[in-house]
MDAnalysis code that builds the backbone (N, CA, C; Angstrom):
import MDAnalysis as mda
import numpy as np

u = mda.Universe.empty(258, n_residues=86, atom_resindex=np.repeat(np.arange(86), 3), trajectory=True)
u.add_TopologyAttr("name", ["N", "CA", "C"] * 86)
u.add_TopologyAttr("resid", np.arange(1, 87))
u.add_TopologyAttr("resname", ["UNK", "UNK", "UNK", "UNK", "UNK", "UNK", "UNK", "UNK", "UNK", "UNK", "UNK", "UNK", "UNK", "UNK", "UNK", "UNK", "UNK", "UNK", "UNK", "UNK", "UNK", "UNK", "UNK", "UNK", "UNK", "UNK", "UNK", "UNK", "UNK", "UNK", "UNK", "UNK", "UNK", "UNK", "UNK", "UNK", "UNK", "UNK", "UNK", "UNK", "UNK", "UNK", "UNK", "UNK", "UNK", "UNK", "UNK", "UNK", "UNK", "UNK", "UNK", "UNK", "UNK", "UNK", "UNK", "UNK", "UNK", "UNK", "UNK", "UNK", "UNK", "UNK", "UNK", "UNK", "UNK", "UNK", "UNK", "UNK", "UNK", "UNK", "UNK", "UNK", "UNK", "UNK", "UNK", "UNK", "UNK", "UNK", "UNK", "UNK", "UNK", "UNK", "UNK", "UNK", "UNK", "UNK"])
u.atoms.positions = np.array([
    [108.586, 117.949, 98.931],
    [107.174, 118.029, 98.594],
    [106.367, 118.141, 99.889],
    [105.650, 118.972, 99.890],
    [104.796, 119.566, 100.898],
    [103.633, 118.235, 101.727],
    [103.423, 117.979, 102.336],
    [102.381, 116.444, 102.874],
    [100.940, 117.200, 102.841],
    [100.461, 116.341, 102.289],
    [98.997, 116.176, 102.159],
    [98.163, 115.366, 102.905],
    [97.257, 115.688, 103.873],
    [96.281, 115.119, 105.109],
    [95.334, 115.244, 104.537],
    [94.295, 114.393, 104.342],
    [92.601, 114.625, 103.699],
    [91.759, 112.784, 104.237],
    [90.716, 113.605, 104.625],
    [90.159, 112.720, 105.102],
    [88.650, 111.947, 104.179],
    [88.453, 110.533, 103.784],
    [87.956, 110.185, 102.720],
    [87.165, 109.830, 103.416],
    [86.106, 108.732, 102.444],
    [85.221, 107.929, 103.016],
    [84.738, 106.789, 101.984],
    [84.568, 105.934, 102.281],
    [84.044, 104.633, 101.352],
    [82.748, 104.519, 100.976],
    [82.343, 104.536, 99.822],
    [80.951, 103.891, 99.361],
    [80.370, 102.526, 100.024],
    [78.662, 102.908, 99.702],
    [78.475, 101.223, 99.877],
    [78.603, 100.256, 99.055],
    [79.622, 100.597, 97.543],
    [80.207, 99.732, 96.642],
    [81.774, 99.858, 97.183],
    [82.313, 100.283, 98.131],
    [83.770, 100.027, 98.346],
    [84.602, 100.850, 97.291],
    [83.684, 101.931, 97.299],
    [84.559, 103.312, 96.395],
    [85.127, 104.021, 97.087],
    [86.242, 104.561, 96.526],
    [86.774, 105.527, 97.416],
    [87.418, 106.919, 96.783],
    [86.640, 107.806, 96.820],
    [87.229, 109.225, 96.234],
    [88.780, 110.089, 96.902],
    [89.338, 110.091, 96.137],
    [90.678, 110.772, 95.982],
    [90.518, 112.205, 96.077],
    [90.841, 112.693, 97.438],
    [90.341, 114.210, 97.220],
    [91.371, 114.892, 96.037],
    [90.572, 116.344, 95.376],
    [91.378, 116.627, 94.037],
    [92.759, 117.115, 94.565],
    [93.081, 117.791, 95.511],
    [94.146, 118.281, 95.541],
    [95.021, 117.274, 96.012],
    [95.066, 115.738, 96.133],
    [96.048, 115.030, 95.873],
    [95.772, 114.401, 94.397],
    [94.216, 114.205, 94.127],
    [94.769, 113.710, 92.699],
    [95.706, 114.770, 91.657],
    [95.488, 116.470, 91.869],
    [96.279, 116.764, 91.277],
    [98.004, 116.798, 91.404],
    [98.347, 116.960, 92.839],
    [99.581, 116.339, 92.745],
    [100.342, 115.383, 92.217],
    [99.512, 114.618, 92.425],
    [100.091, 113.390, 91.923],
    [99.641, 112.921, 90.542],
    [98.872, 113.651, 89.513],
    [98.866, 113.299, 88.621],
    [97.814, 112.116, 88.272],
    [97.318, 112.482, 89.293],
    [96.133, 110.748, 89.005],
    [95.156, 111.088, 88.249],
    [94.804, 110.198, 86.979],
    [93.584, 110.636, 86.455],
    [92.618, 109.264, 85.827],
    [91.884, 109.671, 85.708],
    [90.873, 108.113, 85.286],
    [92.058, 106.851, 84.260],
    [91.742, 105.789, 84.609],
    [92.669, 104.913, 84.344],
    [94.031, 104.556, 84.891],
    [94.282, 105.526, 85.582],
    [96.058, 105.853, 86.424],
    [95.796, 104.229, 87.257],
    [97.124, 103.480, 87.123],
    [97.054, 102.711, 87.950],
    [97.526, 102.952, 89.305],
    [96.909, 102.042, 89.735],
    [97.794, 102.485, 91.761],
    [97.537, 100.928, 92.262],
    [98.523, 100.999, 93.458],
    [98.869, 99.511, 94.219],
    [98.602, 99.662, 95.575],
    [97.832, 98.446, 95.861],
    [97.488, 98.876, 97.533],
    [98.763, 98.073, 98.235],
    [98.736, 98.515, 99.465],
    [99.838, 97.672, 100.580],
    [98.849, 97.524, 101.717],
    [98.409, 96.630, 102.266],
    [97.833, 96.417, 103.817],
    [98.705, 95.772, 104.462],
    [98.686, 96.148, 105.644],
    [99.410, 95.522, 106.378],
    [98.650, 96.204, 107.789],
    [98.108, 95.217, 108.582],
    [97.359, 95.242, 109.862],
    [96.138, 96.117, 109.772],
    [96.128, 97.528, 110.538],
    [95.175, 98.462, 110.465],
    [95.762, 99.752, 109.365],
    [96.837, 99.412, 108.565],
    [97.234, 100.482, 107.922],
    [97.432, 100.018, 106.422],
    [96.782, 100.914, 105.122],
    [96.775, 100.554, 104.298],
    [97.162, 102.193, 103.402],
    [98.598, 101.444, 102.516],
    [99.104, 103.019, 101.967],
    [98.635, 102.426, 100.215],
    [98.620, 103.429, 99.402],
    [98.504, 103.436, 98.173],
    [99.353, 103.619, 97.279],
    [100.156, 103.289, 96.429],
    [101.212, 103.957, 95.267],
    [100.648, 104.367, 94.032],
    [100.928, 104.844, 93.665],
    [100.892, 105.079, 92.322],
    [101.846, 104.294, 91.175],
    [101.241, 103.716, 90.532],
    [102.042, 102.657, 89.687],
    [102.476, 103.265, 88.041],
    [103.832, 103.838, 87.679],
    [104.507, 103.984, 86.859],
    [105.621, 103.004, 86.168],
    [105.205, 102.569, 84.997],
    [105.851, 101.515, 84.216],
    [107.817, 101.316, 85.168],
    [107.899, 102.874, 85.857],
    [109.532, 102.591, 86.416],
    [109.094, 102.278, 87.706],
    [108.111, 102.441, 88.614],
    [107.847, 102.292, 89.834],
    [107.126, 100.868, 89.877],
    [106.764, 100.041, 88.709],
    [106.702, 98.612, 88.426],
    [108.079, 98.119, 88.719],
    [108.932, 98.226, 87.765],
    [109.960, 97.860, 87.950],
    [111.012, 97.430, 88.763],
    [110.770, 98.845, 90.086],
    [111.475, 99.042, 91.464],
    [110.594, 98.006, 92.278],
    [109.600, 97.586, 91.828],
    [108.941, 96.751, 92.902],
    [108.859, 95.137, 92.927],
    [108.683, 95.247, 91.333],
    [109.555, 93.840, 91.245],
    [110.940, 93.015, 91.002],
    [111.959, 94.268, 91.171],
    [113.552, 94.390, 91.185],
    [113.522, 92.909, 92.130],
    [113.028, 93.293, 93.432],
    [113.394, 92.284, 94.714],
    [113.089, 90.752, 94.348],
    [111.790, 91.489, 94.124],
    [111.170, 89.576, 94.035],
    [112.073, 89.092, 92.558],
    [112.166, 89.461, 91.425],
    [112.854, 88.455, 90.845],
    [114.436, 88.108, 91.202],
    [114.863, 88.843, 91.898],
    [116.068, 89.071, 92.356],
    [116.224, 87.718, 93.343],
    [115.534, 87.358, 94.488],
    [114.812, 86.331, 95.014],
    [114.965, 85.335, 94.713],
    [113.890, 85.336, 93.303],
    [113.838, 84.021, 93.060],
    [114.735, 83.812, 92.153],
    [115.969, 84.252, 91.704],
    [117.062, 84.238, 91.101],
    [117.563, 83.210, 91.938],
    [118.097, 84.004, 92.978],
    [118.994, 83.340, 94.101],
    [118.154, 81.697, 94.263],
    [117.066, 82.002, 94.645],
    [116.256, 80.869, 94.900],
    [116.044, 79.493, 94.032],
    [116.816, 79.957, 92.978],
    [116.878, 78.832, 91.703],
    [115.052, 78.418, 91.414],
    [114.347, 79.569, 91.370],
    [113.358, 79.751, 91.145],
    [112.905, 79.860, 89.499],
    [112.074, 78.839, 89.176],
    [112.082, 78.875, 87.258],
    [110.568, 79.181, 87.394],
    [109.972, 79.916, 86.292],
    [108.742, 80.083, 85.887],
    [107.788, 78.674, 85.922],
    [108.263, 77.760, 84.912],
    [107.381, 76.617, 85.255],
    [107.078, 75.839, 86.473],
    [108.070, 76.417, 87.548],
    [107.653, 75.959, 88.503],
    [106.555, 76.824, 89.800],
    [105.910, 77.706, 89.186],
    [105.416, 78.734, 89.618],
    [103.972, 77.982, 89.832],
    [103.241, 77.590, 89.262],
    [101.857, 77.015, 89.139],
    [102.040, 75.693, 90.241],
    [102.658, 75.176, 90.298],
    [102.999, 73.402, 91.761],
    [102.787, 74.615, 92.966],
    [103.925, 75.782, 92.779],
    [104.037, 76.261, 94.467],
    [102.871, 77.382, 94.682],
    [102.175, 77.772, 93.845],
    [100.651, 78.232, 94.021],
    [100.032, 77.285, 94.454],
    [99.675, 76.040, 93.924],
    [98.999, 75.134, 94.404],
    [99.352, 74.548, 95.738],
    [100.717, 74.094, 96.276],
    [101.171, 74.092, 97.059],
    [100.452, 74.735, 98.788],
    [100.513, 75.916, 98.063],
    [100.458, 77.415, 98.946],
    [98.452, 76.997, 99.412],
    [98.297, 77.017, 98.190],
    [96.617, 77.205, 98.401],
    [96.010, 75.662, 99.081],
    [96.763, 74.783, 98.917],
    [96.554, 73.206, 99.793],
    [96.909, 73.803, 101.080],
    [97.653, 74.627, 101.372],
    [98.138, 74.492, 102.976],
    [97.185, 75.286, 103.360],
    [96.816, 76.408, 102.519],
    [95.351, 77.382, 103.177],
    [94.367, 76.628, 104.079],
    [93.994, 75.335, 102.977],
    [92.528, 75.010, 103.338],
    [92.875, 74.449, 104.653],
])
């Protein structure tokens, strides 16, 4: 697949237009979900498909498999997490 370079710009509501010739590649159309990734000064986008859900949370439950990780214990280590924030 051929790469696509296009240069955007943000609203002063923190909008951001998808130029068309990647939304048409990719199929994006009002309602399409997508997933952000940040990480430092670089932030990529996915496109989120019920199988590209899947591939993304393969790892993490996989994880907390190993991790002897149970659902009910999910809400203590949020809280946990958010005590050490403050």
């Amino acid at each position: 697949m051929e790469t696509i370079i296009e240069m955007g710009k943000i609203s002063s509501r923190g909008q951001i237009s998808i130029p068309a010739d990647i939304r048409e590649r990719l199929g994006l159309e009002e309602g399409t979900k997508v997933l952000f990734f940040a990480e430092e000064d670089t932030l990529l986008m996915k496109k989120v498909t019920e199988q590209s859900f899947a591939e993304i949370t393969k790892p993490l439950k996989l994880a907390a498999k190993q991790a002897g990780m149970k659902e009910k214990d999910v809400p203590a280590m949020i809280q946990r997490f958010r005590n050490k924030r403050r």
